[in-house]
Structure formats: structure tokens, C-alpha cells
N, C-alpha and C positions, 0 to 999 in steps of 0.2 A: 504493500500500500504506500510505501514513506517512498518507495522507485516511480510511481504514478502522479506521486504529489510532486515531486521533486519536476519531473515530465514536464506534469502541467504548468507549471510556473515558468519552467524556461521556454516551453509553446507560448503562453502567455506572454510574454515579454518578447515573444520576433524570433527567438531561436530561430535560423533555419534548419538546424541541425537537428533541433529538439522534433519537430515539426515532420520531416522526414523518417525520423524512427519510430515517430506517431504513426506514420500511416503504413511503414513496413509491418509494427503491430496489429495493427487493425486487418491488415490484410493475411495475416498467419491464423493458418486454421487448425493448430495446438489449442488443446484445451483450456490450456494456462493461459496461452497468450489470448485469449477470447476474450478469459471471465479480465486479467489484466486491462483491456480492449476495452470495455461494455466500464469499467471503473473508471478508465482514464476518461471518457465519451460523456460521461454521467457527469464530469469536477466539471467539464470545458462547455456543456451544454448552454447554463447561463451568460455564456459570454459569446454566441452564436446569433448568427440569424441579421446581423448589420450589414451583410456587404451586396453586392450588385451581381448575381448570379447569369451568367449568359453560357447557353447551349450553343454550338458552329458543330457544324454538320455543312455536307457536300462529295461530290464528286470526285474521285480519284484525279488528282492532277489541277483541280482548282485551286490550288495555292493555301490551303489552311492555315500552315506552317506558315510560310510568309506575312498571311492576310493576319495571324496572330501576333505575332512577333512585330509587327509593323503598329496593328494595334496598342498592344501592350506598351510599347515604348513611348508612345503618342499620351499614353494616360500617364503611365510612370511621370514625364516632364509637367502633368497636372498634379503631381503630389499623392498617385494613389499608390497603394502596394497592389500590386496584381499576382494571380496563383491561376497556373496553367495544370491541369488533369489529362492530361493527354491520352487515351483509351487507345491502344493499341491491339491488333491483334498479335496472339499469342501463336508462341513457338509450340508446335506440335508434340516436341520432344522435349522443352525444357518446360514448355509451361510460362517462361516468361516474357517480357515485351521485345518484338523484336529491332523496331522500325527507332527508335530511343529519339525522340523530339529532341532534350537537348543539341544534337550535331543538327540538327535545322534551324535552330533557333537560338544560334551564338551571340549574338549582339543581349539576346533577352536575360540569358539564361546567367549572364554573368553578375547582372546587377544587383544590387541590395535591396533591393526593393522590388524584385521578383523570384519566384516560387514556380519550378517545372517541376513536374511529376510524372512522366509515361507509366502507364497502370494498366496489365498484362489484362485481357475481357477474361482470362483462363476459363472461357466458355458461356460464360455470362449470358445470355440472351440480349437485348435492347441496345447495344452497343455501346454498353455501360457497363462499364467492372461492378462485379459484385460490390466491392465497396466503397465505390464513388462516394454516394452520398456520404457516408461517413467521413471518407479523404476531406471533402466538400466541408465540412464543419470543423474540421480540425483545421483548414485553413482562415479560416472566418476566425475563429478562438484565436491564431496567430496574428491577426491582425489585418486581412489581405482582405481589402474593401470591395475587389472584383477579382471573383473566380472564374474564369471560363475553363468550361466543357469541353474538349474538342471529339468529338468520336469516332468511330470507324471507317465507316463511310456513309451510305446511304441506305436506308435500307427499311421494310416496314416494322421491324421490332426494335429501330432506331430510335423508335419515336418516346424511349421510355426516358430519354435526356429531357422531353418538355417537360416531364415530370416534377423532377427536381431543380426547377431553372426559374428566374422569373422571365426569362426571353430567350426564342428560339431561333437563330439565326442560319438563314439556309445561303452558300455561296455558290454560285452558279457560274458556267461560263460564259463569254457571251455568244460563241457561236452555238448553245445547245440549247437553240430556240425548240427544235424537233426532240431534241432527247426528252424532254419534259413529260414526254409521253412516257419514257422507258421510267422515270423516278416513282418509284410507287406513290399512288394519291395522301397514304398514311401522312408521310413525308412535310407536305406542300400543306396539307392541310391543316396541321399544325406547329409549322414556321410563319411566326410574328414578322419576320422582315427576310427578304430575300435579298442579297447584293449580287450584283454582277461584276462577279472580281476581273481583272485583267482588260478592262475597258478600254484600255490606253491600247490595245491592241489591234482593235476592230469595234471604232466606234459607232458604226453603221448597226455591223450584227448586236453590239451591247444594244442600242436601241431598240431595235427589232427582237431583242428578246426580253426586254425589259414590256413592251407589247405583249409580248406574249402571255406577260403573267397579270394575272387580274383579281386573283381574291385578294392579295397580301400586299401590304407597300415596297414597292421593287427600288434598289439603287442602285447609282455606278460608282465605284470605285479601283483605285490601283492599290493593290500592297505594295509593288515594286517601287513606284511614284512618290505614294503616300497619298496620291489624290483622292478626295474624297472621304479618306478617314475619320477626319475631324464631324464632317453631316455626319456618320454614319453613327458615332458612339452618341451623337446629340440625341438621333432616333431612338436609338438604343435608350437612353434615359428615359424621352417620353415617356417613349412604351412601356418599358417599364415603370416607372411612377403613377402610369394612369391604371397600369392594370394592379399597382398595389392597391391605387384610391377605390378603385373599382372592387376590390374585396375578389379579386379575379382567382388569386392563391393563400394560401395559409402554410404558413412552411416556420 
């Protein structure tokens, strides 16, 4: 118990150290380390539930990596701490994450004031590691005022990341006005904002597929640029703030 308390306090205070062996914890399925898990989870719960939750999901090859790492740093220069969960798929043979975000996301990963995680789905269903959500509050208790999500890819038992999020953001290309049909409806239909990453490439087709989409507010921006970033996390607020007022989730 006095190893948990001790835990909690340096999570509390920014550890990132502390922070990281919080969630290796959580995510060990020893019996010790559960009931250990489920006590440290219990000291850090009152100090949960503050920060700005966002789900990115998309298309293999849409830039996530980038579109995140582009973001994050953009807020970081706003004074936030930012925590990346990075849901990777798992090694078949080890079991654990293979794809490791950090080496995508070097400019992010160095800072003090951000938190990467790649977190193995070890089969998971919804393109959510079994203990996302948990990781998810143990960054919140550390102090990381915006956690995004990133998931696997696309997919319809993807959709268990709008669960836990207060906004679901879907990145699109702009030439895959047609593919839209191939993304399952699950998907689309519960992403709160859609961006059209890579605009700066094909601003015609980003148009024309920005057209294309009509339930959800569509946008253009670059991660490589950085154009458009800045609208993009403004949206991001909105929406979320309005669907706090709106009584929309309870988390």
C-alpha cells in the first residue's frame, strides 16, 4: 500500500516516470498487480476527469502520427500538457506494440510537457487497448489537460474510442472522396469533426471531398504545413464544450 501511495504522489506531481509505470501496472494481468492497479486507480480517481479528451481515428496512410505531433506541439506553445495513447496493433508473437509512435513523433515525444504511450490492443476489440481508459485517467491525475486517443485504424468496433472521449475526430484524405463508401457507416457516424489532412496536396480533390461529407462539420488542414491547425483544435473546443453544456456525456 505505502509502494501505491508513494506512486500516487509522484503521478501527482508530473512524474513522467511515475506515470509510465502507472500504466505498465494497470496493464499487467498478475493478480497482485490488478488488486495493486484497482488501489492505485481508487487514491488518483478524485483528481480525474479535468482534461480535454479527443479520439483521431482514420485511414492507413492519412498522416495521424504527423496530424498528432503537429497538433500537440501547437497546444504545448499554449501552455497545455498533452498525453498521447497510441493503440497499436499487437505482435502476434510477443503480444506487444509493434509500430512504437515515439520514432514518429520525435519533435513530441521529447518534450516536458508531453506524455506518448503506444499501448499493445493484445486483442482488444474497439481499437482500444483493454486499458485505455484506465491509461486515460492516470494521465488526467498526472496533470495532462489533453489526452488524445489515437487508434488502429478504421474500423466498425472502432467506434468504442467515442466512448471514452469527449470528441471524435475522423482524418480523411483528400483524394478519398469514393472511398467513403469502403469506411464503414459505424465510423462516420459517430465522428464529431472530420478533417481533410494533406490539403496542401490536392486542393481541388480536398474540396470535392470535403462535398462529399454532409452529416458532420468537415475541415482542411496540413500537418506537414501546420495549416489549418490552429481552426481545427478551436472546433475541437467548441464541440466539445457545447456537448459538455449539453449534458451530451458523463464520464
Amino acid at each position: 500500500a505505502q509502494a501505491e501511495r508513494g506512486m500516487a504522489h509522484r503521478l501527482l506531481d508530473g512524474d513522467r516516470r511515475a506515470l509510465a509505470k502507472a500504466i505498465t501496472l494497470i496493464e499487467s494481468t498478475r493478480t497482485d498487480h490488478r488488486q495493486e492497479a484497482d488501489a492505485l486507480l481508487d487514491a488518483l480517481m478524485p483528481h480525474t476527469g479535468q482534461s480535454l479528451r479527443v479520439g483521431i481515428s482514420g485511414v492507413p496512410g492519412v498522416g495521424k502520427s504527423t496530424f498528432i505531433e503537429t497538433l500537440g506541439l501547437h497546444l504545448i506553445t499554449q501552455g497545455h500538457r498533452v498525453a498521447v495513447l497510441a493503440v497499436d496493433p499487437s505482435s502476434t508473437l510477443s503480444g506487444g506494440s509493434i509500430l512504437g509512435d515515439k520514432t514518429r513523433m520525435e519533435k513530441l515525444s521529447v518534450s516536458d510537457a508531453a506524455f506518448i504511450r503506444p499501448t499493445p490492443t493484445s486483442g482488444a476489440l474497439g481499437g482500444v487497448a483493454e486499458h485505455t481508459r484506465e491509461a486515460l485517467l492516470l494521465c488526467e491525475a498526472a496533470g495532462f489537460d489533453v489526452v488524445i486517443v489515437e487508434t488502429v485504424g478504421v474500423g466498425q468496433s472502432e467506434t468504442a474510442v467515442a466512448g471514452m472521449t469527449d470528441l471524435f475526430l475522423l482524418l480523411q484524405l483528400p483524394n478519398a472522396g469514393d472511398d467513403l463508401q469502403a469506411i464503414k457507416r459505424g465510423v462516420m457516424e459517430r465522428a464529431d469533426l472530420v478533417v481533410v489532412n494533406k490539403a496542401d496536396l490536392d486542393a481541388d480533390a480536398a474540396t470535392r471531398a470535403m462535398a462529399n461529407i454532409s452529416d458532420v462539420p468537415v475541415m482542411l488542414a496540413s500537418a506537414l504545413t501546420g495549416e489549418g491547425i490552429d481552426a481545427v483544435w478551436a472546433a475541437v473546443r467548441t464541440q466539445a464544450e457545447r456537448r459538455r453544456a449539453d449534458g451530451a456525456f458523463d464520464k
